[in-house]
C-alpha positions in Angstrom: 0.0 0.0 0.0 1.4 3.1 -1.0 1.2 6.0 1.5 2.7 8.7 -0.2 4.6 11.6 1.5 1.6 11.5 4.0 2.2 11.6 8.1 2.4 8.4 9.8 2.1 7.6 13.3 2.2 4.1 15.7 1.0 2.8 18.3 1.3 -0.3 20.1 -1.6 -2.2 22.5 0.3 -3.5 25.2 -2.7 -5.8 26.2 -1.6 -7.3 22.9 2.0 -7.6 23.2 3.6 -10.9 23.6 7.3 -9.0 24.2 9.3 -10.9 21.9 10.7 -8.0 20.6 10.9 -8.1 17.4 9.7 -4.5 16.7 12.8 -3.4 18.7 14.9 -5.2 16.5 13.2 -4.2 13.5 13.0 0.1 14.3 14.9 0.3 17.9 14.6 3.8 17.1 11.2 4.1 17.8 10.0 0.7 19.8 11.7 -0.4 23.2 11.1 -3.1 25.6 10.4 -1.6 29.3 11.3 -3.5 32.4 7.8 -5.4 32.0 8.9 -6.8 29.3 6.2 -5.2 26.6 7.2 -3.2 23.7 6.4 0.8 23.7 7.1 3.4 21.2 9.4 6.2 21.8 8.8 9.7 21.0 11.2 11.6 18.7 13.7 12.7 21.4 14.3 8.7 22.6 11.9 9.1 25.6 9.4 6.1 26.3 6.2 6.9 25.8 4.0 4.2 28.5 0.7 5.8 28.6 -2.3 3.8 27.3 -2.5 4.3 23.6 0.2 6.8 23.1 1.5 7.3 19.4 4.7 9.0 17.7 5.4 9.8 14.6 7.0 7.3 11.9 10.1 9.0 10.0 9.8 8.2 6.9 13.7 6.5 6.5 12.4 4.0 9.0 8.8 3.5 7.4 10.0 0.0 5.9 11.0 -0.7 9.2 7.9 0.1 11.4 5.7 -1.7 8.5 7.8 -5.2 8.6 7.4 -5.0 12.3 3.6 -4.8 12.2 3.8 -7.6 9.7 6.0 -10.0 11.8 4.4 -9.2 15.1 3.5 -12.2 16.8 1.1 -10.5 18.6 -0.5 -8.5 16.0 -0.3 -5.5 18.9 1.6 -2.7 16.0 -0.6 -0.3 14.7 0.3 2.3 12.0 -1.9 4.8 11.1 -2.3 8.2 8.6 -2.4 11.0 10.7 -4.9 12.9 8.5 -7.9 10.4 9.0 -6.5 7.7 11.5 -6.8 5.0 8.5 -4.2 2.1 9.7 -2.8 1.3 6.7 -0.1 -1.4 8.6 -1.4 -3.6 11.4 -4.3 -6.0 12.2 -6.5 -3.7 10.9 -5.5 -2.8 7.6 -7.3 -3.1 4.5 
C-alpha cells in the first residue's frame, strides 16, 4: 500500500503484546522493551512513551522498518496509522 509523502504515526496495545521483541529489532529507534517486558514506542527525542495508547510519529527512512514489524508481530499489537484520517494502513486492521 502506498502511503505517499503522508504523516504516519504508531502505536502499540500492550494488552496485545507478547514482548518478543521483534519490533525493537526491526526500528529500535522508535519501539523499546520496558522492564515489564512489553514493547512501547518512543517519542522523537528517545523518551518512552508508556501511557495507554500513546502514538509517535514514523520517519519516513524507517517507514519499511515500522511496517515489517507490524507484519511480523506475533502479537499482531503494532498499529500504523495516517495521521490525516487515523486509517491504519499497517497492522491487524489494515485493508
Amino acid at each position: 500500500m502506498s502511503t505517499g509523502n503522508e504523516a504516519l504515526e504508531v502505536w502499540i496495545d500492550q494488552d496485545l503484546c507478547t514482548g518478543d521483541g521483534i519490533c525493537a529489532q526491526y526500528a529500535p529507534e522508535v519501539f523499546e522493551l520496558d522492564i515489564d517486558g512489553l514493547a512501547y514506542v518512543k517519542s522523537a527525542d528517545d523518551e518512552l512513551l508508556q501511557e495507554k495508547g500513546a502514538t509517535t510519529p514514523v520517519p519516513l527512512p524507517l517507514l519499511r522498518d515500522v511496517a515489517d514489524s507490524a507484519k511480523e508481530c506475533p502479537g499482531d499489537c503494532i498499529h500504523v496509522r495516517r495521521v490525516s484520517d487515523s486509517v491504519e494502513v499497517y497492522g491487524p486492521e489494515a485493508e
